[in-house]
Structures are given as structure tokens and as C-alpha cells.
C-alpha positions as a printed Julia matrix, in Angstrom:
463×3 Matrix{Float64}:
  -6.45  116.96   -74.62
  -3.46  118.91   -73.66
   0.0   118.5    -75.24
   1.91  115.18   -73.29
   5.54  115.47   -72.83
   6.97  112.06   -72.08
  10.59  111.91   -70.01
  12.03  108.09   -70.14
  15.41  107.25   -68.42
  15.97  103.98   -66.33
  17.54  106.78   -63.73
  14.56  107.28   -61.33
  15.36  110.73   -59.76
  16.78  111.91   -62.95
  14.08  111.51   -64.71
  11.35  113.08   -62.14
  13.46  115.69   -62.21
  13.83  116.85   -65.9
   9.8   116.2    -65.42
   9.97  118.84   -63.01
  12.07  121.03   -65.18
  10.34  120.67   -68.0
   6.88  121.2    -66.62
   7.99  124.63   -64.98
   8.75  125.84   -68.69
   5.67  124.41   -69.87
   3.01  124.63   -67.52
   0.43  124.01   -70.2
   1.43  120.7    -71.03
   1.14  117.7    -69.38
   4.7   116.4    -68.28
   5.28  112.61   -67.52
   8.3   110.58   -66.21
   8.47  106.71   -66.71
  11.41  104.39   -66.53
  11.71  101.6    -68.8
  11.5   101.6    -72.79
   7.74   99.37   -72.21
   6.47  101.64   -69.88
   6.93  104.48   -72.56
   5.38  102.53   -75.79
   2.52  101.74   -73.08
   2.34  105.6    -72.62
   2.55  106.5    -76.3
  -0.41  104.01   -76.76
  -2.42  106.05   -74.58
  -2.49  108.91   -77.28
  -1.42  113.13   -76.66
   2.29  112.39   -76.7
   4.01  115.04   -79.24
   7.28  115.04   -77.75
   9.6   112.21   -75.76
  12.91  112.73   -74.45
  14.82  109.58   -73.53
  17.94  108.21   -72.64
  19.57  106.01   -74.79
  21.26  103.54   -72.33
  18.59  101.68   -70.56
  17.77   97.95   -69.78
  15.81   95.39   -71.42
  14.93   97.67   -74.0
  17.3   100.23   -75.04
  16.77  103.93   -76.62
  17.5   103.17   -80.26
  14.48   99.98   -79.32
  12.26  102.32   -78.41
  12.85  104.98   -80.99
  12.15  102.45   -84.04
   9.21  101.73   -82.44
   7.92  104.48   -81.33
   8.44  106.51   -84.55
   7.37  103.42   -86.44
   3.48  103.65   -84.28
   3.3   107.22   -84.14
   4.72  109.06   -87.12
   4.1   112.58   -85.76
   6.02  111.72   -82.4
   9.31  114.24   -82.09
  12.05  112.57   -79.93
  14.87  113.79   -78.17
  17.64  111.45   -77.32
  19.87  112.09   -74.23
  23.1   110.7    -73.99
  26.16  111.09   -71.86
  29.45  112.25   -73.15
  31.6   109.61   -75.51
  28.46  108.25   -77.05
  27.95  110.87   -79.65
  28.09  108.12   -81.97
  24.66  106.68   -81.05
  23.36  109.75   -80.82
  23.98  110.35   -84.31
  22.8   107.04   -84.82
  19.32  108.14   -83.29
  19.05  111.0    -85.34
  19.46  108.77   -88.56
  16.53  106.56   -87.08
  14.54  109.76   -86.98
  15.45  111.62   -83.65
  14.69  115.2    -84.08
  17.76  116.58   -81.46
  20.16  115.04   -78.62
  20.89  116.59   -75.51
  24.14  115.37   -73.88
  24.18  115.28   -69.79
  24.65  117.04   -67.52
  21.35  118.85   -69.36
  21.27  122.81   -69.5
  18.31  123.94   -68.92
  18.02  126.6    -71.82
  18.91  123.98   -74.27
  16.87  121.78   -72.87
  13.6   124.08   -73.2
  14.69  124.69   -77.03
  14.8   121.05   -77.82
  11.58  120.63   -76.43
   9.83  124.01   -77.63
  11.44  123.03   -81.34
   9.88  119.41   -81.0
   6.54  120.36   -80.04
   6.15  122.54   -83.03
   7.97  119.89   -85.11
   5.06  117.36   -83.84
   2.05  119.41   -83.97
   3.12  120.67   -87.94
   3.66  117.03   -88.6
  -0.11  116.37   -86.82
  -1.68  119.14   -88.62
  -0.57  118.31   -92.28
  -1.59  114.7    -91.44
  -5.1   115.92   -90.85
  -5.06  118.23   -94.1
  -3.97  115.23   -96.05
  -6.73  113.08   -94.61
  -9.4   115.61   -95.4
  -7.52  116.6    -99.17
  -7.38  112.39   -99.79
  -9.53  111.72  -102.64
 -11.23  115.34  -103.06
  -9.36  115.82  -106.65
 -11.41  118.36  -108.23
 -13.49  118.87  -105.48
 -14.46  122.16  -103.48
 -11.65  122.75  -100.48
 -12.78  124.04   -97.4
 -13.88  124.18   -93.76
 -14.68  127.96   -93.68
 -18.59  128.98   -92.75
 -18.54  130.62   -96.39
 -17.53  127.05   -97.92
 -20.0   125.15   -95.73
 -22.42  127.12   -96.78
 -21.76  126.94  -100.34
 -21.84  123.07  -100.22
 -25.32  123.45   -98.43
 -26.41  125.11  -101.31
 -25.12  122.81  -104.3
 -26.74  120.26  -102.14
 -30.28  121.35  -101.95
 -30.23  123.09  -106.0
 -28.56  119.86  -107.07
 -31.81  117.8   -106.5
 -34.11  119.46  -109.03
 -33.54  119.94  -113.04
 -33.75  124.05  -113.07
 -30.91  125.83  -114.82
 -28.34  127.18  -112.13
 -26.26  130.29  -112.46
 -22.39  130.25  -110.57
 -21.12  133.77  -110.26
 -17.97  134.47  -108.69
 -14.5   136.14  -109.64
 -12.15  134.03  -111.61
  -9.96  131.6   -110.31
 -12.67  131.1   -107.51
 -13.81  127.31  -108.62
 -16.9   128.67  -110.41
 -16.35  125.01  -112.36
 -15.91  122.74  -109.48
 -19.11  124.16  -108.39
 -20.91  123.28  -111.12
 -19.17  120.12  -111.52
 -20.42  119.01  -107.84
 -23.71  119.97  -108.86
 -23.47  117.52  -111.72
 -22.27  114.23  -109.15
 -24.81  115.46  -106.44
 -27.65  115.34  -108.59
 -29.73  112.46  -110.02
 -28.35  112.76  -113.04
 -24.66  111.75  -111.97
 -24.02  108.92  -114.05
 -24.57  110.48  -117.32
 -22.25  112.71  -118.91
 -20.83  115.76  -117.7
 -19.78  118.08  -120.81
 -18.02  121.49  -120.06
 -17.5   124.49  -122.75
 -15.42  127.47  -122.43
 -17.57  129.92  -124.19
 -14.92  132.52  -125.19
 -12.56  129.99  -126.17
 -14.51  128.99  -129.18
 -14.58  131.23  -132.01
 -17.85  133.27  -132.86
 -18.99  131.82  -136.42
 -17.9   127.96  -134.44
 -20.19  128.47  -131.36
 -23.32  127.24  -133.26
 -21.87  123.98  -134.73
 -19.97  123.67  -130.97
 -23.64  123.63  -129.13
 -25.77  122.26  -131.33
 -23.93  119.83  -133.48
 -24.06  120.13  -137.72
 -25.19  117.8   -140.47
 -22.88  116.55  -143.48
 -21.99  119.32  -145.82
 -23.25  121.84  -143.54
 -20.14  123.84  -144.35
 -17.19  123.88  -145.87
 -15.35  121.27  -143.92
 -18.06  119.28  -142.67
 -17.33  116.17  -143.84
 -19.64  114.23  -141.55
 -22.44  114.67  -139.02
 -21.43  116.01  -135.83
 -23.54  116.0   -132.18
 -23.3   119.15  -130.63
 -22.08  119.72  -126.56
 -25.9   119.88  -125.51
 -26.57  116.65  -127.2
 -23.85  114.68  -125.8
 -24.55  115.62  -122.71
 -27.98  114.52  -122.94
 -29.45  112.75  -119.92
 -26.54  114.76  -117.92
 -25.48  118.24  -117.65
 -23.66  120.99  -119.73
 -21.68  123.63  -118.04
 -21.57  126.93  -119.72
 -18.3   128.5   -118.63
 -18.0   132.3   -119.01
 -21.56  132.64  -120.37
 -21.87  136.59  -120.68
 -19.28  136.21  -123.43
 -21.48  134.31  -125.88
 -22.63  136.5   -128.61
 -25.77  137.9   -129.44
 -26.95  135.54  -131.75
 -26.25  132.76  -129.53
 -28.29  134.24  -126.69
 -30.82  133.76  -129.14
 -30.58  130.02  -130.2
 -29.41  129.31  -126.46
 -32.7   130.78  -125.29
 -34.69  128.91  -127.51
 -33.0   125.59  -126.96
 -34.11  126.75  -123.08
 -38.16  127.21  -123.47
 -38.16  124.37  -126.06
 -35.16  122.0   -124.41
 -35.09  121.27  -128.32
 -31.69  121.87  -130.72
 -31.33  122.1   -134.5
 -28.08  121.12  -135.74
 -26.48  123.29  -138.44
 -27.92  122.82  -141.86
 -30.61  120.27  -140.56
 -34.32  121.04  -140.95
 -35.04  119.23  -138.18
 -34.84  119.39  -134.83
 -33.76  116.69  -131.76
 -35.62  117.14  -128.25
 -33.06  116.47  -125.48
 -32.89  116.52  -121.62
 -29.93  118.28  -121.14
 -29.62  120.3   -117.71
 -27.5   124.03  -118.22
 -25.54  125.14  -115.07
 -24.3   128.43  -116.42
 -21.13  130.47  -114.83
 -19.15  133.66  -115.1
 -17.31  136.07  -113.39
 -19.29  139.32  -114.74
 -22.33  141.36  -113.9
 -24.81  139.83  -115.85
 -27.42  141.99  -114.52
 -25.21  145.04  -115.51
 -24.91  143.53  -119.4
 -28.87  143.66  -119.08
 -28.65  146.64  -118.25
 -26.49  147.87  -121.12
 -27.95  145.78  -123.37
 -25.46  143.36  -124.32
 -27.14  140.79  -122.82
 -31.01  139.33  -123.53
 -33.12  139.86  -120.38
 -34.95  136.69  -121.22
 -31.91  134.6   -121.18
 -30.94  136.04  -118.49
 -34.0   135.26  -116.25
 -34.01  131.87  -117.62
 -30.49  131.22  -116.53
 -30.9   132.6   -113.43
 -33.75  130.09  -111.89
 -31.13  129.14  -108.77
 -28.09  131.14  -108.24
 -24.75  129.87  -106.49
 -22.13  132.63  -105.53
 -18.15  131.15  -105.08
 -16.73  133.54  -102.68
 -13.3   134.78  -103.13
 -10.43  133.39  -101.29
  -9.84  136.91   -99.46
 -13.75  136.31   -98.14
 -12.55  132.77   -96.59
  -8.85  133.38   -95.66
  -9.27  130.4    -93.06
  -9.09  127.71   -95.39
  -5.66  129.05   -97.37
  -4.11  126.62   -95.25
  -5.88  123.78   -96.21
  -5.85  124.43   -99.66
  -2.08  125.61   -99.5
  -1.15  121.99   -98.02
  -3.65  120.5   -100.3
  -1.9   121.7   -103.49
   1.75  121.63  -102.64
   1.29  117.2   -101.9
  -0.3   117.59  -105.28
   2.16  119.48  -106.94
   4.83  117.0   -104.62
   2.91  114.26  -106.14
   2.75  116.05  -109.91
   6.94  116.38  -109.79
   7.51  113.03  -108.18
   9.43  114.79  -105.7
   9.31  113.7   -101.8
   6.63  114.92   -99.73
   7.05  119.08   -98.09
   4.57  120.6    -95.47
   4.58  124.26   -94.49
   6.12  125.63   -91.57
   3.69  127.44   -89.45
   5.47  131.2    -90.45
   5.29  129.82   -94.25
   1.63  129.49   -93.58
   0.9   132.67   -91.73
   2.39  134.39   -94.42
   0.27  132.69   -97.36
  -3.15  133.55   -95.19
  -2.48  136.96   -94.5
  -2.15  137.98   -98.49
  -5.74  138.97  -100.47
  -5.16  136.22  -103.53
  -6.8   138.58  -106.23
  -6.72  135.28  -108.9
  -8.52  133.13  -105.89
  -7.76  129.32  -105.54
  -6.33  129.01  -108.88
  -3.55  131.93  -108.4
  -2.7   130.15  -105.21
  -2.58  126.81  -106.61
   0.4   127.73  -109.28
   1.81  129.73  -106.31
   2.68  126.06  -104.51
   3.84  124.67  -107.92
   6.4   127.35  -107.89
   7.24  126.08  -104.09
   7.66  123.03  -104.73
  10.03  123.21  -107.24
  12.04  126.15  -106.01
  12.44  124.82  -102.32
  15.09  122.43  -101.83
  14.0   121.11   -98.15
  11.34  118.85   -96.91
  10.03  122.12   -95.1
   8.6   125.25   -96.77
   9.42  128.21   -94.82
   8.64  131.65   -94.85
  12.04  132.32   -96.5
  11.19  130.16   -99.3
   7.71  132.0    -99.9
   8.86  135.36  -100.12
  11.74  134.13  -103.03
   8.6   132.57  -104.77
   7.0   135.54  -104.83
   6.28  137.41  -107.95
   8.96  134.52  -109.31
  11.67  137.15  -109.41
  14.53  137.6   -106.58
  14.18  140.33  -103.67
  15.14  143.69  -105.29
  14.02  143.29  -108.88
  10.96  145.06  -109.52
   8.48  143.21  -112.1
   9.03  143.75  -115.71
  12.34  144.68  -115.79
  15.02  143.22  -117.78
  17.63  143.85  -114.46
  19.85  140.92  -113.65
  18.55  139.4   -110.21
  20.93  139.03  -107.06
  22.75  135.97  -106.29
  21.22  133.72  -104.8
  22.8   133.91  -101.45
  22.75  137.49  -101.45
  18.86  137.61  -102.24
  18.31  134.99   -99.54
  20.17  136.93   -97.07
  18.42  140.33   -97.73
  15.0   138.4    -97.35
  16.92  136.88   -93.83
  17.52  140.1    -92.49
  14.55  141.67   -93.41
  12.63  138.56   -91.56
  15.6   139.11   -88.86
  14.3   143.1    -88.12
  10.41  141.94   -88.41
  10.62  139.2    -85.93
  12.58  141.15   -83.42
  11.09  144.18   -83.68
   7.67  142.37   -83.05
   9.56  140.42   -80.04
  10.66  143.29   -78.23
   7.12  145.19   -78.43
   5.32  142.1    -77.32
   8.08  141.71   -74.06
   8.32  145.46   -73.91
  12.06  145.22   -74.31
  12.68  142.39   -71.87
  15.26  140.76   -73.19
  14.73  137.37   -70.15
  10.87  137.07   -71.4
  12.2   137.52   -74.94
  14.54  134.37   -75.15
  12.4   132.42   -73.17
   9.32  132.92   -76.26
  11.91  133.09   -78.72
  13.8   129.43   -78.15
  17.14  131.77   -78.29
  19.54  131.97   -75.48
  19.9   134.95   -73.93
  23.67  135.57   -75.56
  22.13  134.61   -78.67
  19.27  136.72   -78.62
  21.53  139.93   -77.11
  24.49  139.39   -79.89
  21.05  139.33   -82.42
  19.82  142.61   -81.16
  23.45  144.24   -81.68
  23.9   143.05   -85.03
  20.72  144.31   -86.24
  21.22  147.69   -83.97
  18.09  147.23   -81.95
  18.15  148.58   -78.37
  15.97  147.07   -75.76
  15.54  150.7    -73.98
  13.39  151.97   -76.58
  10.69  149.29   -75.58
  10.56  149.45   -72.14
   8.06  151.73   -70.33
């Protein structure tokens, strides 16, 4: 369904023709004129309406009526409010109820395209992060993503999730190699017993024994009682190894074992404890090339990799930055107790078109820094590019250099948006300045004084 534009004013020939107006400028919408404050909710109620521009003085029900309910229904909705001059007060009332823009009459046509060109983006960003919340609602911890690369992934957790054989995750870090393995776990018949995740090179060398496979009283100094190990209490459920090519040699060894024998000794027992543990190993290196170079046991290496899962890297599935973007700034909204922010669409484009070398998890602490460092309920691209690097515009990283002011570094990242945009503008209209401010929202003046100020001539795009 096409975008609706609804017109409502109680003014018959008025309205049909601001319908007419409107629909010129955008023929790909479908335009709509109705007359009474019912006839609109009626119209809302069919569905498709993004934007509504109505008068405020009407009979039976009046504007500021039909704002509170329409807004109240439909959430998303972006109104305009048109009122004639000396009742600027309502208007401003209306905007308090949740108008996005008035529009006083007699209309003008340019302003009256940039209300409605501003409101349909307004209502289709609102739309869109209502849809990214409904499909980030409840996934905490779970694999985001509607790319091919992440549908296939999930297809293939699925199907290894059914059987008992040990599973290898490879994929760069940051990429969700965990999540992976954790959805394994809760598709798998083996969800309701424990899940039990361990950091191999976190844990010290001469610990990684005792950490595994549990000790006995007065196995060593400091062991002052018996202690399961990680496979053990995961027994009956699964154990993730995380970053498994950094376990050390010896380990491989007992590891292995524990493998072909699904049997564990604890430290300074002489006897051993059979458990059903599953393994889903994961790591971000070669293991293949360790083989190779001996540093890793080719046994335990075939016997970890009986099924293989591969995370891709966020610059392999650049389509679903903005669902994880969204997903993580509500989260980090939700983390500071802060009100809600979505993206704007530019804020967006810019996050999808960077390469993410630290994957999900770089891009996750990105939107942490956005939603403390953005003062609005809208995140724009402005906002993204003072995030960056968490330094101001002009400082390079790892200097000591004081940054700029604030509204200085703002205002360089302004103008440097300012020549980008315009620049792009002119090539696309090949200097026609008419076509220009028509795609741009800006009046001509506007867009001509803009051009001036940042020296760019229209002549040089023409021809």
C-alpha cells in the first residue's frame, strides 16, 4: 500500500483543492480530502495514513478533537494543523498535543510541500523503529538479523542443535560467536539443563584444570573443600568453550580425553565421574593453521570440529546494522533510564555504510556512547560523527590536544555535512537549482543563499 495523505477541513472546495495541490507534489502517494473530524478517524481506521493536515476550526468535532484521537489510535500518524491568522494560540496548543507543524492560511505552496515532505519522513521513521522494536522485543541475548547471511545461520543452529555432536563457532570477535552457541544450547533437547560458559584465556594456565574438571579437598594449597568442575555442572546441558585455541597444551590433552571417554577426573582424585556434558567450542582463530604449526593437537581438533557454525562479520551483512543499531540504542535508552531515541534515516545511512572491524559488539558500545552524548529524542547524523572515535572533530586519536568547543566542533561537522549534501544535490539535479529545492524541502531563496555561503556555483553542474 502506497503512502495516504489525508486533507480534513469542514471548507469543501478548500479542501479538494490542497488535495489537488498536494497530490501534484506527490504523485506517488495517495491524496484524500474529507470534511468532518468523523469522516477522518473513519479514514485513519482504514490503515496507510502517515500524514493528515487539518483545520482546526470545524464543527461537531473540532481539530484539537481529532488530533487527541487520532495520535492517541495511531502513534506513528504526523499531523499538520492549519489555522487562520489570530489563532496562533491553538496552534501552539496542537503542537503541545503532538502536532508535528502548522501552516497558517492563505497556504504557500512551498511551505506547504515541506510540511508534508518533513511529516512523511517523520511518520515512516516513527513506523520503521516501531517494527524494529517489535522484532528486538524479547530477543535479549539473542542473534539480530533479517539478512540472507543471518537466516542462514539460524538454519544451521537449528538443524546441528538436534543431535549431541560437539560443534565448532568460528568467526571474528565481537561477531556473537557466544550467542550462537548459546541458541544452540535453548534449541536443543537439552534446554532445560544448565548452560555453563568459560572464557578460556581468562583463566590462568596452572587454574584451567581445577576450572574444567573440578578438584578434591586438599588437592592444593587452598583447596579447602571439594569443588565440581564447569563440565560437571553442566552435566545433562552444555559447556561453551569460548576462545578454545588459547587453551594450553596440556589441556588439549585432558580436554581430548574427557572427549573419547565423556569421563573427567577431578584434581587429586583417583577416580573418575562419567558425565553427559555436550562441548560447543568457539574462537576467532585459524584452528586449522595452529594444526598446522603445531600448537594445536590434530585430534582435538577433529573431535571439535564434528559440525561447524561460521558467524559472519557485520561488514558481510551490512543490511541488518539498522536493526541492530535501533535494537541497542532502546537498550542502552532502557540501560540509562533515559526516554526513548530512534535514528534519523541520515544517522542510519551513515552507521551502515562503515565496515565495523569489532562486529556487533563494537557497534553495540557505539549506541551507548549515543545515547548518552545526544541530547534529543532523535539521533542524527550530526550526533554520530561527534560520537565517533569519542573525541571532537579535529583531534586526532591519542593525542593529549585540547578538543574544540563544543559549538565550534558541531559547526565544523555542520558545514562539512553542509558541502556533502549539496555537492551531492547539485550532481544529482545537474545544477538545477528548481529540481534541487523541490528534493531538498528548501525554498528556492533558501537553497540559493545556501549555495553562496558555501561558494558553490550551479554552472559547474550543468551540461
Amino acid at each position: 500500500m502506497s503512502d495516504r495523505i489525508l486533507i480534513v477541513d469542514d471548507e469543501r472546495d478548500f479542501a479538494r483543492g490542497l488535495a489537488r495541490l498536494v497530490s501534484s507534489e506527490f504523485p506517488d502517494a495517495e491524496t484524500d480530502a474529507v470534511f468532518s473530524g468523523e469522516e477522518a478517524l473513519a479514514e485513519l481506521g482504514r490503515g496507510g495514513v502517515r500524514a493528515m493536515l487539518t483545520d482546526l476550526r470545524m464543527p461537531a468535532m473540532n481539530g484539537l478533537s481529532l488530533l487527541k484521537r487520532a495520535l492517541r489510535d495511531h502513534p506513528s500518524l504526523s499531523a499538520v494543523v492549519l489555522t487562520a491568522h489570530g489563532t496562533i494560540e491553538t496552534a501552539v496548543e496542537a503542537l503541545k498535543l503532538g502536532a508535528t507543524d502548522f501552516l497558517t492560511k492563505p497556504v504557500e505552496p512551498q511551505q506547504l510541500f515541506r510540511a508534508v515532505r518533513l511529516a512523511l519522513e517523520r511518520s515512516r521513521l516513527m513506523a520503521e523503529n516501531e517494527r524494529l522494536r517489535g522484532l528486538v522485543e524479547g530477543t535479549e541475548g539473542k542473534l539480530l538479523g533479517e539478512s540472507p547471511a543471518m537466516e542462514s545461520l539460524r538454519s544451521a543452529i537449528a538443524a546441528v542443535a538436534q543431535s549431541d555432536y560437539t560443534v565448532l563457532v568460528q568467526g571474528e570477535s565481537g561477531s556473537g560467536k557466544e550467542m550462537a552457541a548459546r541458541l544452540v544450547h535453548d534449541l536443543s533437547p537439552r534446554a532445560e539443563k544448565p548452560f555453563r560458559s568459560v572464557n578460556c584465556p581468562a583463566i590462568p594456565e596452572h587454574l584451567q584444570e581445577s576450572e574444567l574438571f573440578g578438584h578434591v579437598k586438599g588437592a592444593f594449597t587452598g583447596a579447602d573443600r571439594d569443588r565440581r568442575g564447569m563440565i560437571a555442572a553442566a552435566a545433562g546441558g552444555t559447556l561453551h568453550l569460548d576462545e578454545i585455541g588459547d587453551i594450553s597444551p596440556t589441556m588439549q590433552t585432558k580436554l581430548l580425553r574427557f572427549l573419547e571417554e565423556r569421563e573427567v577426573r577431578p584434581v587429586g582424585s583417583s577416580e573418575t565421574i562419567r558425565v553427559d556434558t555436550r562441548v560447543v567450542a568457539s574462537t576467532n582463530q585459524d584452528l586449522a593453521a595452529l594444526v598446522a604449526d603445531r600448537s594445536f593437537r590434530e585430534d582435538l581438533y577433529y573431535r571439535l570440529n564434528v559440525l561447524t557454525l561460521r558467524v559472519p562479520p557485520l561488514r558481510e551483512r551490512k543490511e541488518d546494522v539498522p536493526l541492530l543499531a535501533g535494537a541497542f540504542l532502546s537498550r542502552a535508552c532502557r540501560e540509562l533510564g533515559s526516554g526513548e531515541k530512534v535514528l534519523s534515516p541520515d544517522a542510519v545511512g551513515e552507521l551502515s555504510r562503515r565496515d565495523w572491524p569489532g562486529n556487533v559488539r563494537e557497534l553495540q558500545n557505539f549506541m551507548r556512547r549515543l545515547a548518552v552524548f545526544s541530547p534529543g529524542e532523535e539521533v542524527d547524523v550530526t550526533a554520530v560523527r561527534l560520537a565517533d572515535g569519542g573525541h571532537a572533530p579535529g583531534v586526532p586519536d591519542g593525542t593529549s590536544a585540547a578538543p574544540l568547543p563544543f559549538k565550534d566542533a558541531k559547526a565544523r561537522l555542520v558545514d562539512e555535512f553542509t558541502q556533502g549534501y549539496m555537492r551531492e544535490l547539485m550532481e544529482r539535479t545537474k545544477g538545477n537549482v528548481s529540481q534541487a529545492a523541490r528534493e531538498s524541502g528548501l525554498s528556492r531563496v533558501a537553497l540559493q543563499n545556501t549555495l553562496a555561503r558555501i561558494g558553490l556555483d550551479p554552472e559547474r553542474f550543468r551540461g
